[in-house]
N, C-alpha and C positions, 0 to 999 in steps of 0.2 A: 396854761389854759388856752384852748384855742380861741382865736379871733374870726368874727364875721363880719361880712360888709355887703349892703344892699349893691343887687346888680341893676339898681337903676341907674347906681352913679357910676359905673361903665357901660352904659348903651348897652345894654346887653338884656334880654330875655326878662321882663318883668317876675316879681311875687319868686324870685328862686334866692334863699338864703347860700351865702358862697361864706367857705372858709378863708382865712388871711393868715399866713406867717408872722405878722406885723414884723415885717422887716426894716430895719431903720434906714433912713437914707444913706444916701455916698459921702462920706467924711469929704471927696475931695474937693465937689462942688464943681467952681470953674478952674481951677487953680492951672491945667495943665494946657488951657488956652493963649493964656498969656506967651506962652515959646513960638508962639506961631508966629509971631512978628519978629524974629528972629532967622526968620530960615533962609532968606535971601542973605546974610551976612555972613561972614565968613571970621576967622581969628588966622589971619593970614600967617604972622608970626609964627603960634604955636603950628599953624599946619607943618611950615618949614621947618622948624626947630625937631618937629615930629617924627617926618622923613629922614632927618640929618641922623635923627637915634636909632629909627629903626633900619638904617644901612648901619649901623658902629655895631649892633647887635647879631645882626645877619656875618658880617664880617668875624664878631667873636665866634658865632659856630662854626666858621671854617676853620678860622687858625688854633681850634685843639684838635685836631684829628688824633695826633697822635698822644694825648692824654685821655683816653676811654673816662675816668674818672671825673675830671676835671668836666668833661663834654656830660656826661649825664650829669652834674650837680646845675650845669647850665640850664638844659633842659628843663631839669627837674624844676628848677626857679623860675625861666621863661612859661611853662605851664602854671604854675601855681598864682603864677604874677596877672593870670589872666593872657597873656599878649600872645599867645602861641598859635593864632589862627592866621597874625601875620608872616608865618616861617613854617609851613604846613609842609610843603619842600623840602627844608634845608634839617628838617629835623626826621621826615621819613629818610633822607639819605644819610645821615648820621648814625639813627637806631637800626639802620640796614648793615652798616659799617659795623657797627660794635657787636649784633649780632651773630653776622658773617665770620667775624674774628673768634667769640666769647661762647656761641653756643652749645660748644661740646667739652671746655674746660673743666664745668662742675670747679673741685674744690681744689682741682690741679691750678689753680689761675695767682692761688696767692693773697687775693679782695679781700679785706676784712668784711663782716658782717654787713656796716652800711653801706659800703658799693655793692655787696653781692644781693642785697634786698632792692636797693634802689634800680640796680639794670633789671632785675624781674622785673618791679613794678613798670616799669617804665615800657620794658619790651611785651610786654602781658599785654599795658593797656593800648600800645599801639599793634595788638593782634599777634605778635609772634607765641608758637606753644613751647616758650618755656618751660623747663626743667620746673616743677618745686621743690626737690627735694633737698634743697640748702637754705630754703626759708623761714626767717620765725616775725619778720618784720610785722606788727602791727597793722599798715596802713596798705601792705603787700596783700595781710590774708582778703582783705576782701574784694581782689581779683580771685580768690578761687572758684572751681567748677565742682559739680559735681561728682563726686568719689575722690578732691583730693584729700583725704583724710588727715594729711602731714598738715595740710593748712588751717584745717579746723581744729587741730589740738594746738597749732601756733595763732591761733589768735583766743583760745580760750588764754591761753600763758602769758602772752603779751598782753592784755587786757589784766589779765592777773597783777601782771608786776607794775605796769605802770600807775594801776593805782594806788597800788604800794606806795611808788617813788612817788607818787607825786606829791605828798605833805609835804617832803626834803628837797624840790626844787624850787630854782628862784625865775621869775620873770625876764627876759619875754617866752624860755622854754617850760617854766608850767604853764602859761598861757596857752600856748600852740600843744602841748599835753593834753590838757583839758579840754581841749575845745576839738583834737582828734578823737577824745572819747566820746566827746558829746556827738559830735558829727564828722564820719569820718570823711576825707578827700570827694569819694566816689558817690557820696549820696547828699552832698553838697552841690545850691545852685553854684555857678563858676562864676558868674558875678560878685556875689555875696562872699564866696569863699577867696576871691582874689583881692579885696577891697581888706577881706581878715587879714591875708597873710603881707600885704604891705608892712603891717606897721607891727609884723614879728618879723620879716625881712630886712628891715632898714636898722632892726636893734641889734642885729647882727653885725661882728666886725668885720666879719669878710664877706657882706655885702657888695657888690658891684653895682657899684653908684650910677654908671649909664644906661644899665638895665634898668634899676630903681626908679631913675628919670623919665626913661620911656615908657615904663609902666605906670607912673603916674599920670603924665600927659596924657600918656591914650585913653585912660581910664576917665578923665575929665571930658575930653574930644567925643569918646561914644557914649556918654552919658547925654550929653546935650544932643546928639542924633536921635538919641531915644527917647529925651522930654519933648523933640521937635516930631517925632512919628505921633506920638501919645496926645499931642497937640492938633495933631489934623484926624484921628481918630475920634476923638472928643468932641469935634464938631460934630463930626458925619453922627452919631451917640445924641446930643445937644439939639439937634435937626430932627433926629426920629421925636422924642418929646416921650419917649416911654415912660420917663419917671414920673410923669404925670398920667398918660393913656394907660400904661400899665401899672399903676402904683401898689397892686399885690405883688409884684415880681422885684427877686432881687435888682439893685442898680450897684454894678458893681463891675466897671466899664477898666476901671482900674487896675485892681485887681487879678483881671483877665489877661491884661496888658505883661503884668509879670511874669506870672504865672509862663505865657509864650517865651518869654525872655528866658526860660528856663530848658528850651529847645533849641533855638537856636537865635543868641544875639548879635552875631555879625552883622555888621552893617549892607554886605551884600542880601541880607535874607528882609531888607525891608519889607516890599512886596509878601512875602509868605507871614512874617509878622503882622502885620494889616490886615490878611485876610483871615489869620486864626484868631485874633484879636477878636472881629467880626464875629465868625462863626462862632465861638465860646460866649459870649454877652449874649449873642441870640439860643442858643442851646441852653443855655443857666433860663433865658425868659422863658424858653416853652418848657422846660420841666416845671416853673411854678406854675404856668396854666394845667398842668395837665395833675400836676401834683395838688393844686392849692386850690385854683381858681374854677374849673372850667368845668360843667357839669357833663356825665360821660353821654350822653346823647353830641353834645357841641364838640366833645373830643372826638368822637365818632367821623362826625363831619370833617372837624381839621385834619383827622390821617387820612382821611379819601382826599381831601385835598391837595395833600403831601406824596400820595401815591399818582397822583392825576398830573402833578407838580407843573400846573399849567393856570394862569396869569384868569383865564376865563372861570377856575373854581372858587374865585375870591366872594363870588356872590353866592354863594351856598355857605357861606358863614355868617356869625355872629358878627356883630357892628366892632364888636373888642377885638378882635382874631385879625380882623384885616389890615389895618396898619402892621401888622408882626407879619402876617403872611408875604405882604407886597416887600418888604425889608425885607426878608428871608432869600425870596427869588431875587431881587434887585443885588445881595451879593454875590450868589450863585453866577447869577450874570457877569457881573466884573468880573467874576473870576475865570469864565468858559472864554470874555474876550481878551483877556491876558494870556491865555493858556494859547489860542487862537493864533495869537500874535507870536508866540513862542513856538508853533506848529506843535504843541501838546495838548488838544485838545478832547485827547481822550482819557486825560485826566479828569473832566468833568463828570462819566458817568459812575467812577468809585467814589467820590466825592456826593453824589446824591445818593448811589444806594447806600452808602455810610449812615447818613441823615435821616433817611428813612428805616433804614432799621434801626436804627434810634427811637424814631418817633414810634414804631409798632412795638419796643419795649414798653414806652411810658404808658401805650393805652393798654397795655395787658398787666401792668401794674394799677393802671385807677380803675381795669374793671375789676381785679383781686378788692380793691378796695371798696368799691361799691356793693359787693356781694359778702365783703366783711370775711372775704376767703383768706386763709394764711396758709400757703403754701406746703412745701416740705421742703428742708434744705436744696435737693437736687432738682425741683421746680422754679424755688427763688433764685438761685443763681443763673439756671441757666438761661434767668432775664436779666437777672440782676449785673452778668457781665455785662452786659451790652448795654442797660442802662445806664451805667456807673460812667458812660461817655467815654471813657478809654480807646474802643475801641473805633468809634467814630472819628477822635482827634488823632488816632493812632494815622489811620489812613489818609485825613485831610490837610494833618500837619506834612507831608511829603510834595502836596501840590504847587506849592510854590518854591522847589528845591534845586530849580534847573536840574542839569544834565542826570542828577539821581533819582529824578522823575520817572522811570522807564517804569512803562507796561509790566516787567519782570516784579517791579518792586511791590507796586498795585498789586498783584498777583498775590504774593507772599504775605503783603499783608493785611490782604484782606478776604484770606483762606486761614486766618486767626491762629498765628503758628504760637508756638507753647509762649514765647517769652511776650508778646501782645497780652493772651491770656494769663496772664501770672500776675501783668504787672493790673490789667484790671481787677482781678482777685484780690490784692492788692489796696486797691484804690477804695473798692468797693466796703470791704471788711472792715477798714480803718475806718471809711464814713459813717459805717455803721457804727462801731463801737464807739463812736463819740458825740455822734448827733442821736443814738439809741433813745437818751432822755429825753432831749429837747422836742425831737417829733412824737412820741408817744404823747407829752403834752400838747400839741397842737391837733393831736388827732390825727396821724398821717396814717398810711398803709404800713402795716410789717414789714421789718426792717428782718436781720439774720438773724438776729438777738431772738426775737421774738416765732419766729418759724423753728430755730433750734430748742429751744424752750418748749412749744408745744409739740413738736415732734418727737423729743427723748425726755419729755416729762421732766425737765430740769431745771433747777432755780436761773435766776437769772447772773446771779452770781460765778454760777457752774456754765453757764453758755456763753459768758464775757470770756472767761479763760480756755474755753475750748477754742472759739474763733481767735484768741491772740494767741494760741499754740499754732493753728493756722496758719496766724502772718508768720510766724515765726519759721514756718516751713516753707514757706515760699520767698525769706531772707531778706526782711523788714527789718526785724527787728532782735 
């Protein structure tokens, strides 16, 4: 059932009845405050002990050059283990090596089946266009492209068999079985996914216990980097006071924080973490105003604001709107004077038109809703992309990337090339099919569910499995 809440207790426009999500608060509270008095300290030890593993490690992948086999099971482990953004280097000259050597062998080479799966996979995902025509590996097929046909009847097979085998195997390999079926390598955050394969790695006896070590430490070492970033985020979050000014809007500061972590968590990408962190909490706020809160006259006002994107249009809004307005610009800013400082400062103007055609999705979605309009599929989407935020974070997650910052890249992706659109397609479909209930109860705007239904006169039952045929085509699921 949908919730309402008087706009007198947001300053805001007397005698106007507002919808509420009733959204619950932030499970985490203050909790990630607490690391902030940590950050001038150092574990001087482990740092040293750190460096001492990741030179032994660096050192292993020199001295197999001449074991191809032995050097991709390294790899393969140094990737999986998480650590391999330390040895970015020494592992593109290695898979240049075995390439150089290996790539016109095919089945003259001798490899049994797991070398011969493991160097595709391995040369695939560091961009080389491998052969597939000798693969059946599982965890291989989902580097395939479009038309390789050989790979999608090899992973219909290997999905076949292994869940065969898998009642007759024993731990820690139906472990690591199971849980490639559940989630394979490549659609796994690498955080998550290296923290799993620890502790199938170490139950192995031919483990390499100094790798093991270093992967451990560091994984301890960047984690505290990241409760210590999450930690001065939270303040700046804590300081705006939204969970109170905005208390229709999600507060879920945390969660965002992740979420980033799933692009890029090297500790060199602090700065770009921080500020999509930012952007994402504030984009999650203004779609509850514009989705929940804010009647379409006041949303009116805040995209003219958004398009004017000038500090003087604050007084043409509602009393609620402006504390979110002045935060909005005030990150923008940090981010043109970082850019600035880095002589990239034309990274700021893809980064606002990103945000503004964000924002002209969401009012053309709550004027659909105020006129109780439901689109037609090829209407809905083609806001629905753009509102789904994909393709806003697509472009703003790049501004803090140093040297892969270029004009060229901006360019590319924000000329919406197939795989940006796909993956919003993506984002959006799934949101739908699973929030479909929940917002029909609260009374939102049409969702895809709902637009496919009334445009091909189909139950709803029949329009869930057409759009998951959908994801299915765009290789979700």
């Amino acid at each position: 059932m949908a919730m309402y809440v008087s706009a007198a207790t947001q300053n805001a426009a007397p005698n106007v009845t507002r919808r509420s999500a009733n959204y619950h608060p932030s499970v985490w509270g203050d909790h990630f405050l607490r690391y902030a008095f940590d950050t001038t300290q150092s574990d001087t030890h482990s740092e040293q002990q750190h460096q001492q593993l990741k030179e032994e490690v660096k050192k292993m992948l020199g001295s197999v050059d001449d074991k191809p086999s032995q050097q991709l099971n390294l790899i393969d482990a140094i990737q999986r283990l998480g650590v391999s953004y330390h040895f970015e280097t020494e592992i593109d000259v290695a898979l240049q090596h075995i390439y150089d050597a290996c790539h016109d062998c095919d089945d003259k080479n001798g490899d049994d089946l797991y070398t011969t799966t493991l160097r595709f996979r391995l040369l695939r995902r560091q961009g080389y266009n491998v052969s597939s025509g000798l693969l059946s590996l599982f965890e291989a097929t989902h580097l395939r492209v479009h038309g390789e046909d050989i790979l999608d009847e090899a992973l219909a097979f290997t999905t076949m068999h292994l869940n065969s085998w898998l009642p007759h195997l024993s731990d820690p390999l139906a472990e690591q079985v199971n849980h490639a079926l559940q989630q394979p390598i490549y659609k796994g955050l690498t955080r998550l996914e290296s923290r799993f394969y620890m502790s199938i790695y170490q139950e192995d006896d031919s483990h390499n216990r100094v790798l093991l070590h270093f992967a451990k430490l560091d994984f301890n070492l960047l984690q505290k980097v990241h409760q210590r970033e999450l930690s001065v985020i939270t303040r700046w979050w804590k300081e705006l006071d939204f969970a109170r000014k905005l208390s229709f809007a999600r507060d879920r500061l945390v969660e965002c924080y992740f979420w980033i972590l799933g692009v890029y968590f090297e500790p060199k990408y602090f700065f770009a973490r921080k500020l999509m962190t930012k952007v994402i909490v504030l984009a999650s706020t203004v779609d509850d105003i514009y989705d929940v809160y804010g009647t379409l006259e006041e949303l009116v006002l805040f995209t003219d604001a958004i398009e004017r994107w000038d500090i003087n249009a604050l007084e043409q809004l509602p009393e609620y709107m402006r504390p979110f307005y002045r935060a909005l610009l005030d990150v923008y800013n940090e981010m043109e004077e970082e850019m600035a400082r880095e002589g990239r400062s034309y990274c700021i103007h893809y980064a606002k038109e990103a945000m503004k055609k964000l924002i002209r999705a969401y009012l053309e979605e709550a004027k659909w809703f105020n006129e109780g309009y439901a689109p037609t599929m090829e209407e809905y989407m083609k806001v629905a992309l753009v509102s789904s935020g994909y393709m806003m974070l697509s472009t703003t997650c790049i501004v803090g990337m140093g040297e892969l910052a270029t004009n060229e890249a901006f360019d590319w992706v924000s000329s919406e090339p197939l795989i940006v659109r796909a993956s919003s397609t993506i984002a959006r479909l799934m949101d739908d099919v699973a929030g479909h209930e929940i917002e029909q109860e609260r009374g939102d705007a049409a969702s895809a569910v709902e637009c496919y239904m009334k445009q091909h006169g189909a139950s709803k039952q029949v329009a869930m499995m057409s759009l998951t045929i959908k994801l299915q085509m765009h290789g979700k699921i």
